[in-house]
C-alpha positions in Angstrom: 288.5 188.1 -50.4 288.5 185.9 -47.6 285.9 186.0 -44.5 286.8 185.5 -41.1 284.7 183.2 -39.2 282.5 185.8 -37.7 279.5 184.6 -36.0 277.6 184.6 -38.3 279.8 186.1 -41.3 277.5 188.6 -43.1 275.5 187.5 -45.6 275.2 184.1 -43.7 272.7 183.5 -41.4 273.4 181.6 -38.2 272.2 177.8 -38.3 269.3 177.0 -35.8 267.5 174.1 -34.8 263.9 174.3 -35.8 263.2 174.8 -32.0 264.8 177.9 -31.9 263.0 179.6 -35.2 264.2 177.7 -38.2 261.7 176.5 -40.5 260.9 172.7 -39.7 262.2 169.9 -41.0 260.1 168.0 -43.9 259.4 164.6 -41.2 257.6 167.1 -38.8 255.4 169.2 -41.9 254.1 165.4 -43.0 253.6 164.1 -40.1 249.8 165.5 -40.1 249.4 163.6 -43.3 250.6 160.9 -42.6 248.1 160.6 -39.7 245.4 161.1 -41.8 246.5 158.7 -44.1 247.6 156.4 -41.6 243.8 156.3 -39.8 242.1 156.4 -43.1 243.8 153.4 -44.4 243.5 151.4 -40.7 239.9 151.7 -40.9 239.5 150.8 -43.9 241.2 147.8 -44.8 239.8 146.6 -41.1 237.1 144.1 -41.0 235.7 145.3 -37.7 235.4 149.4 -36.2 238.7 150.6 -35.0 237.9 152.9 -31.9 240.9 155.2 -33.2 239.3 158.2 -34.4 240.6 160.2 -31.2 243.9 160.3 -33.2 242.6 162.5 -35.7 242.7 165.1 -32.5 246.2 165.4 -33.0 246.0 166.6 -36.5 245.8 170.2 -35.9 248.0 171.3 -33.1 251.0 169.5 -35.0 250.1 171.6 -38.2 250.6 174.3 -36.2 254.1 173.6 -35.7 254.8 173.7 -39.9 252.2 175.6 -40.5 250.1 178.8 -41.0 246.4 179.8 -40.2 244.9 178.6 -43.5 246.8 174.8 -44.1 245.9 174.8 -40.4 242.0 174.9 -40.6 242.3 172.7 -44.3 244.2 169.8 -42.2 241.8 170.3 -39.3 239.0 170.2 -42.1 240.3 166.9 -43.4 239.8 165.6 -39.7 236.4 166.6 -39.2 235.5 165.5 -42.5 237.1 161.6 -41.5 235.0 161.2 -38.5 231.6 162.2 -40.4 232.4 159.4 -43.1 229.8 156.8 -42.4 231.9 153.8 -43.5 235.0 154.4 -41.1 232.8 154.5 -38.2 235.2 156.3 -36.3 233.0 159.0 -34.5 231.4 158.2 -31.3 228.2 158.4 -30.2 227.0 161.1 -28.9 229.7 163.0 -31.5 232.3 162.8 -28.6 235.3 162.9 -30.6 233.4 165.3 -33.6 233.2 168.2 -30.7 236.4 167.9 -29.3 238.4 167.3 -32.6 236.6 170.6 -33.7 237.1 173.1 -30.7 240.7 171.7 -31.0 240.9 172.5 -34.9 239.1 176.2 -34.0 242.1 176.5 -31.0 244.6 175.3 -33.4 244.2 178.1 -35.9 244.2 180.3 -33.5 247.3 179.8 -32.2 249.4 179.1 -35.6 247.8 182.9 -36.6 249.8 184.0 -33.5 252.6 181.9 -34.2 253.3 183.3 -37.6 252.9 187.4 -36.2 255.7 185.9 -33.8 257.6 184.5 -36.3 257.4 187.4 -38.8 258.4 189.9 -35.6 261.4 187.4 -34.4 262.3 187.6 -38.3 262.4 191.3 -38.5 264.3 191.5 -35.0 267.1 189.0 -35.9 267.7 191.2 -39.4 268.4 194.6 -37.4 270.8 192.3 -34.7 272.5 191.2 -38.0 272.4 194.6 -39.1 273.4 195.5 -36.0 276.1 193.3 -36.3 277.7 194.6 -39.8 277.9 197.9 -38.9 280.2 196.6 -35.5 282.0 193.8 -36.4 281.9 193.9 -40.6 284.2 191.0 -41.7 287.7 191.3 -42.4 290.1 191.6 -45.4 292.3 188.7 -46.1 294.7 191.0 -45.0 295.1 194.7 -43.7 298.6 196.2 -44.8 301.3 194.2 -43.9 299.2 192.0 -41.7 297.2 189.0 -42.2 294.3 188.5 -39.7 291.4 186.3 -38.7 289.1 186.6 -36.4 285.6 184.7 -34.7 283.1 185.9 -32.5 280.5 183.6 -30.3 277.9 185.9 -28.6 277.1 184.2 -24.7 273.9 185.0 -24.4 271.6 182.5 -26.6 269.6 184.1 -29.5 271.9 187.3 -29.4 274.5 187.8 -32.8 276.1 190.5 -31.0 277.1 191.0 -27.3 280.0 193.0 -25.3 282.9 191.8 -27.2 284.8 193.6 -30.2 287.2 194.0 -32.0 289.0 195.7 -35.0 292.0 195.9 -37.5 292.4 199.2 -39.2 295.5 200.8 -41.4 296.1 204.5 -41.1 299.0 207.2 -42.0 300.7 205.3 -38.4 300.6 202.2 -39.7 298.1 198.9 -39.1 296.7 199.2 -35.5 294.7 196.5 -34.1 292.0 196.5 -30.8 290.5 193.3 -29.3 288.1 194.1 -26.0 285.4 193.1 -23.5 283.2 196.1 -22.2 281.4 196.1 -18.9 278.9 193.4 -18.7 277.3 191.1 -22.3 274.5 190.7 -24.1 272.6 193.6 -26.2 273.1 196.0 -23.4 276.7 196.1 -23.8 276.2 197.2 -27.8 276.0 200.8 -26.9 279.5 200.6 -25.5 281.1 198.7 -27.8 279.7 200.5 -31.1 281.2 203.9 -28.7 284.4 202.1 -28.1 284.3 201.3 -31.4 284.0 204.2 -33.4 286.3 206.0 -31.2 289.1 203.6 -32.2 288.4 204.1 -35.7 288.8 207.7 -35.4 292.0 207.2 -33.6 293.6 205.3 -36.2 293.5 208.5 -38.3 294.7 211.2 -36.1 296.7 210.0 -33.2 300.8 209.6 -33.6 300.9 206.7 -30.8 299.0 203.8 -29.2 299.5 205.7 -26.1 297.8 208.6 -27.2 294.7 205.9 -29.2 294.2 204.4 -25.6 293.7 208.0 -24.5 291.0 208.1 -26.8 289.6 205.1 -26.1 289.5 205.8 -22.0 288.2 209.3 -22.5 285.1 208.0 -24.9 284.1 206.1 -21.7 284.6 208.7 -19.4 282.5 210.4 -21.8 279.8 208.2 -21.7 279.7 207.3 -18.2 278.8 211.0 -17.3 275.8 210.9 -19.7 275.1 207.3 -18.2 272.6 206.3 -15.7 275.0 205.2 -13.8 279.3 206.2 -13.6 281.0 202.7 -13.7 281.2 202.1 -17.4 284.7 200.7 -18.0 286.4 198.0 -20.6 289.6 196.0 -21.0 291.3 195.8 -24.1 294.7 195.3 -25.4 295.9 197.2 -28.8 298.1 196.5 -31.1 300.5 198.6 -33.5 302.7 197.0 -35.8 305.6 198.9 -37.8 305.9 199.2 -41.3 307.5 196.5 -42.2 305.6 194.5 -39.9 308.5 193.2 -37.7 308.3 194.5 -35.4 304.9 195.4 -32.7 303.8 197.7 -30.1 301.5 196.5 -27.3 299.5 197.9 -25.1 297.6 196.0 -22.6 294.1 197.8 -20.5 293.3 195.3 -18.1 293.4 192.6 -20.8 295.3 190.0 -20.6 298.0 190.0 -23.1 298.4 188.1 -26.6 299.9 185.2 -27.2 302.9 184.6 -29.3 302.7 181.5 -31.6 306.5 181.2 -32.7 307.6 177.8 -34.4 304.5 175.7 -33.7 305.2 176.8 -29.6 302.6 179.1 -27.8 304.3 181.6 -25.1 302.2 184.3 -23.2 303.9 187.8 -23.8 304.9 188.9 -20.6 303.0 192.5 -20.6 302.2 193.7 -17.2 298.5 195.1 -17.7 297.3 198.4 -16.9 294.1 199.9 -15.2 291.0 199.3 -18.1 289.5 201.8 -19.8 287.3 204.2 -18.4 289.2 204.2 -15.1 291.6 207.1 -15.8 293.9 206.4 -18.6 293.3 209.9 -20.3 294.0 212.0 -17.0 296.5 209.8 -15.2 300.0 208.4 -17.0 299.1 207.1 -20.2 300.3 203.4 -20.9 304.0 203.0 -22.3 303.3 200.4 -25.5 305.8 197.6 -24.8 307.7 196.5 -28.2 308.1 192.9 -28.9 310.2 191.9 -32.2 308.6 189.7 -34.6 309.9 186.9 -36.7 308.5 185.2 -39.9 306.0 183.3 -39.3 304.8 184.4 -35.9 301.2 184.7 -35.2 299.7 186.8 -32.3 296.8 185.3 -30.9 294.4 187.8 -28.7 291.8 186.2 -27.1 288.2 187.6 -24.6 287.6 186.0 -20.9 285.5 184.0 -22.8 288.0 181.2 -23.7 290.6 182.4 -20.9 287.6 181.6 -18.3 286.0 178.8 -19.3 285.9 176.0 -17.3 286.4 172.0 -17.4 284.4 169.7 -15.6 286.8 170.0 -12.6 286.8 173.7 -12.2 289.8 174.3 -13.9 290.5 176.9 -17.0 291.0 177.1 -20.2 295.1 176.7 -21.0 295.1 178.5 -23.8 299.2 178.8 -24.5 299.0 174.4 -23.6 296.4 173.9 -26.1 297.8 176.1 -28.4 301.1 174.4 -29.2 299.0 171.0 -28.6 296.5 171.7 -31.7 299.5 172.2 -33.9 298.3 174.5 -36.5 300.3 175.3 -39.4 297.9 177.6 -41.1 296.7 180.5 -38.6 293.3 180.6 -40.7 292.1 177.9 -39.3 293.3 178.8 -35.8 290.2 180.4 -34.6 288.0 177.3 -35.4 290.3 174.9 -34.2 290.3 176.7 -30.8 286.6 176.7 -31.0 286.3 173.1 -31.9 288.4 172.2 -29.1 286.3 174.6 -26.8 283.1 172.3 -27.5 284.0 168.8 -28.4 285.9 168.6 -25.0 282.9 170.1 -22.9 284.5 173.3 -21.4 282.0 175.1 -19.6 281.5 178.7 -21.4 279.9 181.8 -19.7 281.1 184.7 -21.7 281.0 185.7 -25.1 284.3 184.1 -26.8 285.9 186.3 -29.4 289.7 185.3 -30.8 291.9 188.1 -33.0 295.3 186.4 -35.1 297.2 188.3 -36.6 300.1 187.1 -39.1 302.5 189.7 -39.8 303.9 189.2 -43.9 306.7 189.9 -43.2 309.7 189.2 -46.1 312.9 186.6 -45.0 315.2 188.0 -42.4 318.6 188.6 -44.5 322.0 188.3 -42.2 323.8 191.7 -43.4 326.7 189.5 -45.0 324.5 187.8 -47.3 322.8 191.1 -48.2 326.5 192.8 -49.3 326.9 189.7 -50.9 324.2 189.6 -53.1 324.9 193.2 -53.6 327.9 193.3 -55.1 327.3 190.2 -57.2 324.7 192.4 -59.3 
């Protein structure tokens, strides 16, 4: 079964630089050794006292970055052990660089001890937001029903796997039905929203007859939670999809979102979809949303995209053209869509401020037959 490019995909942990709470890499764990080694064998192939042993001060603080409490106090050990060797001469008088080198090795300790309790809590946090993260946006099948779909997800705020954007593909007794949204605000305070959101859509796939009526859902689960809420103004755009049975065909409803695009033939055209008001701003109590139909050929991909692509910037203030870029990248195979996008995103140094989530959707649909072919293969049975 094929994974969508989820960030990360589950079961995958996201690469980081050792800076941000990966485990070092090997040139910065031996670079305490090789300082020792390094001032050991100075000194002694010298003919004359080297006046280096102040060196051996940086041992311990740059085994803290590599390492724990105990390796700590053995390197800072080695240390004070060098300056007391009476043929390297390389303490002092007056055990200058002995009493320094050892309240440094004593602070040094203490700070990798609370370096690894950090560590260990920043290891246990990052497996519930991963956690967190399986239970909103699990990966996707290859394929739902009749539709083949990809998706990626890029949190905006730094650190964070999961933030305010979702989305979902789900096949019910109405057919395949697909969400894509952006609730109020990013970040881990928007989670509570979106796993509501969320799990209201999945319900809805079950036991409503029509998009219009799943968008009902969807607006009333807000209005829902913005009564129990601190504060009334929760709301969310979203555009949702519904695709017939034979998958030529597809229903749209756009919330405030802006609507997908239509890759047809290797050319990128924005769906002309006028949006309605988002969710949590009336849908269930006003006029619910007429789903606008748009026919599908084969080969057409849907691309649904967050403000996070649409919005970013380039160096000159400009925005993201998505539907330009689109039919410039040229993909062939809508798997790779979603990283190509990306790709483009950073190599080109577009300016990004929202969390950037994409959605394509392939239907499978079988070869168009003109009607005269079809009696003609008919009757030559």
């Amino acid at each position: 079964m094929e994974k969508t490019s989820d960030p990360p995909p589950v079961g995958h942990r996201e690469r980081r630089s050792w800076l941000r709470g990966a485990p070092p890499p090997r040139w910065v764990r031996v670079l305490p050794v090789l300082l020792i080694v390094g001032v050991a064998v100075a000194t002694s192939i010298s003919e004359s006292p080297l006046d280096i042993g102040f060196l051996l001060g940086a041992i311990p603080p740059l085994a803290v970055l590599s390492y724990g409490p105990l390796a700590t106090a053995l390197l800072g050990g080695v240390a004070i052990v060098l300056l007391n060797l009476p043929h390297l001469q390389l303490n002092r008088p007056g055990n200058t660089d002995l009493l320094t080198i050892t309240f440094v090795a004593v602070l040094s300790v203490f700070v990798s001890f609370v370096r690894s309790h950090r560590d260990a809590q920043l290891d246990i946090e990052r497996t519930t937001a991963e956690a967190a993260q399986r239970a909103l946006l699990p990966p996707m099948p290859e394929a739902v029903g009749p539709v083949r779909c990809w998706g990626l997800y890029r949190a905006a705020e730094r650190g964070t796997l999961v933030g305010g954007d979702f989305y979902d593909v789900r096949e019910g007794p109405y057919g395949v039905r697909a969400v894509l949204g952006d609730v109020q605000g990013h970040g881990l305070a928007a989670v509570a929203t979106v796993a509501s959101l969320l799990g209201a859509f999945r319900e809805a796939v079950l036991d409503q007859p029509d998009l219009e009526s799943v968008a009902g859902r969807l607006d009333r689960r807000l209005s829902v939670d913005s009564a129990n809420a601190e504060y009334a103004e929760l709301f969310a755009t979203a555009v949702l999809l519904e695709f017939s049975r034979d998958a030529r065909s597809v229903r749209i409803i756009t919330c405030g979102h802006p609507p997908p695009v239509l890759l047809r033939a290797g050319t990128a055209a924005d769906i002309g979809i006028e949006p309605r008001s988002p969710l949590g701003l009336g849908v269930a109590v006003g006029t619910p949303p007429n789903a606008c139909p748009v026919s599908l050929e084969p080969g057409d991909t849907l691309v649904l995209t967050s403000d996070g692509v649409l919005e970013a910037r380039d160096r000159g203030g400009g925005f993201y053209p998505l539907t330009e870029r689109l039919t410039a990248l040229d993909v062939t195979d809508p798997a790779t869509l979603p990283d190509r996008v990306w790709t483009d995103l950073a190599r080109n140094g577009w300016t990004i401020r929202d969390d950037v989530t994409m959605l394509v959707l392939a239907p499978r649909t079988p070869p168009r037959t003109d009607p005269a072919e079809r009696a003609s293969a008919h009757g030559s049975r």
